[in-house]
C-alpha positions in Angstrom: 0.0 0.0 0.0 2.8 2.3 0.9 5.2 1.2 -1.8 2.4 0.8 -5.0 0.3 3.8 -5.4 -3.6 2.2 -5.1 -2.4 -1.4 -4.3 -4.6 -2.9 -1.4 -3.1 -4.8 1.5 -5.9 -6.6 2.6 -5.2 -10.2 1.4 -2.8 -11.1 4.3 -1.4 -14.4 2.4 0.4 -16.2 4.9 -1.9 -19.5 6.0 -0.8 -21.4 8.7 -2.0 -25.0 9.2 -3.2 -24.9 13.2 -4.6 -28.2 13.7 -2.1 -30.9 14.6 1.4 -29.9 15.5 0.3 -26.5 16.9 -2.6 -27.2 19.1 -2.6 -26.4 22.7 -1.8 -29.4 25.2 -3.1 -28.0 28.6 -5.7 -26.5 29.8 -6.1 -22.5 31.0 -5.0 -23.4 34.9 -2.3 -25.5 33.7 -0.9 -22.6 31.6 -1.2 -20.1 34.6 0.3 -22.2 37.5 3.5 -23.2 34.7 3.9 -19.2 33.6 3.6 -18.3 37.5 7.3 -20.5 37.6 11.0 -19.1 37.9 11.7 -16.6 36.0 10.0 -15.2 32.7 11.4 -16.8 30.2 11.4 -14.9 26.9 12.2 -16.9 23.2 13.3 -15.5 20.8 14.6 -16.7 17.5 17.4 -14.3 15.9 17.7 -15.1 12.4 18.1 -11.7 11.2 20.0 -10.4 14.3 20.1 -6.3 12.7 16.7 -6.4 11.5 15.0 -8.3 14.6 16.6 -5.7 17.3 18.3 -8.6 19.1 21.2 -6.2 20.4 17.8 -4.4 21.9 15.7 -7.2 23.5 19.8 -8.8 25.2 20.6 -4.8 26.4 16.8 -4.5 27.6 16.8 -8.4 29.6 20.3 -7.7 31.1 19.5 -4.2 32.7 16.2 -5.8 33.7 18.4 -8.9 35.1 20.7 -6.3 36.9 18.1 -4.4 38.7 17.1 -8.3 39.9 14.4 -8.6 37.6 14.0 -12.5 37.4 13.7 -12.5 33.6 15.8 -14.7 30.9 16.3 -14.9 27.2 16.7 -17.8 25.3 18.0 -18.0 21.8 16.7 -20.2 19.8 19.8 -20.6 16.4 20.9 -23.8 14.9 18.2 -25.8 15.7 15.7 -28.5 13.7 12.2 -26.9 13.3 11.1 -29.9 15.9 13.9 -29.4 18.2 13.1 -25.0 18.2 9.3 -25.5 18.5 10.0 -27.5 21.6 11.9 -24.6 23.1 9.3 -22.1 21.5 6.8 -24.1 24.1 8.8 -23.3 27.0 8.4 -19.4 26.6 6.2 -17.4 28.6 6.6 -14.7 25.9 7.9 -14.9 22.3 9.9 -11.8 20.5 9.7 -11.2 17.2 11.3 -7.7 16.4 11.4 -4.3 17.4 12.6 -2.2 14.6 10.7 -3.6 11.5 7.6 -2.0 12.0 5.6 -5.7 10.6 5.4 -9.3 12.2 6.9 -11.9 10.2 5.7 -15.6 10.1 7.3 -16.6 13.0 5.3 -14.4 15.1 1.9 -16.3 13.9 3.5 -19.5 14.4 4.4 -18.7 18.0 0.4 -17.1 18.3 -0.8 -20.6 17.3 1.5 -22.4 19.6 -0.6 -19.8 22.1 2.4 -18.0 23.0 2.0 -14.4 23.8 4.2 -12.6 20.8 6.0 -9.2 21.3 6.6 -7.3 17.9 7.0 -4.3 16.8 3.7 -2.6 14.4 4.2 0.3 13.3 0.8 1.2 12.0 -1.8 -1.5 14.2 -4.7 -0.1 12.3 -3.4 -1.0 8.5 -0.7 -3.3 9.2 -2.8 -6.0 11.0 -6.2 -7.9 10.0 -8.5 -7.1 12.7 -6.3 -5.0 14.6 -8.6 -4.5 17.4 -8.4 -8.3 17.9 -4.8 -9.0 17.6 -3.4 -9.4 20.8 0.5 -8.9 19.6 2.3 -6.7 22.5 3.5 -3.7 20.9 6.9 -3.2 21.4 9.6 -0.8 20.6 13.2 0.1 21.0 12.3 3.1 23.2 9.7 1.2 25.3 11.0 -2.4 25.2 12.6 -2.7 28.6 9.5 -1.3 29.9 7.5 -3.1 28.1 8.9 -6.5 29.3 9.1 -5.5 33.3 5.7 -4.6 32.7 5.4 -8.5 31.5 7.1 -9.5 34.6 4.7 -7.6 36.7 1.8 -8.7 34.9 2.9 -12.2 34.6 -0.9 -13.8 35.6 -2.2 -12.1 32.2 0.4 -14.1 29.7 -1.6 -17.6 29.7 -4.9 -15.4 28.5 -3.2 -13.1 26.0 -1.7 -16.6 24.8 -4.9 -18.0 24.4 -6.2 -14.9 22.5 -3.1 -15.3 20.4 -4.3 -18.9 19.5 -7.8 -17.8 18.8 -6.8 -14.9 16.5 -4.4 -17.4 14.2 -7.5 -20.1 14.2 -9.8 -17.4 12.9 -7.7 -15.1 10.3 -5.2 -16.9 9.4 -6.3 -20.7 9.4 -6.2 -22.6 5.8 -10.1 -21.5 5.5 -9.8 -17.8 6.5 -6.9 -17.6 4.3 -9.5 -19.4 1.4 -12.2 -16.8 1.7 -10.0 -13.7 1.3 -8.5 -15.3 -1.2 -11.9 -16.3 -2.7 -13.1 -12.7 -2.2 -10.1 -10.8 -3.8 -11.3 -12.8 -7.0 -14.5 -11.6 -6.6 -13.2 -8.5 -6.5 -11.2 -8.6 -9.5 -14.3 -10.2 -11.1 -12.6 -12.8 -11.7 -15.1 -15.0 -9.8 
């Protein structure tokens, strides 16, 4: 939208497959009595170190872990996909990026393994499908440390935005959701 002049960025392509693989294993209680443990473990998978604001989120978690936040990162690199979403089920929190302004796939796939997911949007309102139903934490360079001892503080309300995060995957961005946009950009184009 911002880079072609009357293109619309409504179709939001990327389907994920949440059945299976990525569906929850415990129940609401069990989720809050296992985040309520040690200390909050945030995942995060640095791929694209620069564009992800890595250098950020270790600066932001060791101050926090200096002022004796209990709080620890874990880097998820060099891994099999079986083997990372293991560890990806141990967070209490998933982070995506802070500088890009846009999540990326890995943010959804963390929302349907009902993680809460911290990500930089840079404009919520046309950058997200349903914006007023995505439960991504908003996160930025400037507010990032804040942002996660607010996390830490607020620990009892990570299972529930998790669960949100699951719900909102299921119903935007499931194989069928994906299907009916799809179906009604066609229609659009007339082409249907």
């Amino acid at each position: 939208m911002e880079y072609v002049r009357g293109s619309k960025n409504d179709l939001f392509f990327w389907p994920l497959e949440v059945k299976g693989r990525h569906s929850l294993a415990y129940n609401t209680q069990e989720r809050l009595q296992k985040s309520q443990r040690g200390p909050l473990r945030v995942v995060h998978a640095p791929n694209h170190r620069e564009f992800k604001g890595t250098k950020y989120l270790e600066a932001a978690i060791l101050s926090l872990q200096e002022e004796g936040i209990e709080i620890e990162l874990v880097l998820v690199q060099n891994l099999t996909n079986s083997e990372a979403l293991k560890v990806y089920s141990t967070a209490d929190v998933v982070f995506d990026q802070c500088l890009i302004g846009f999540h990326g796939y890995f943010a959804l796939e963390a929302m349907a393994l009902g993680k809460p997911v911290m990500c930089y949007i840079r404009k919520p309102s046309e950058y997200l499908l349903q914006a007023e139903q995505c439960p991504i934490i908003n996160t930025h360079i400037d507010s990032l440390k804040e942002d996660l001892r607010l996390l830490v503080e607020r620990r009892r309300d990570l299972p529930e935005i998790g669960l949100n995060s699951r719900r909102y995957v299921e119903r935007y961005f499931s194989h069928e959701a994906f299907a009916e946009r799809l179906r009604q950009a066609y229609r659009d184009l007339g082409i249907l």
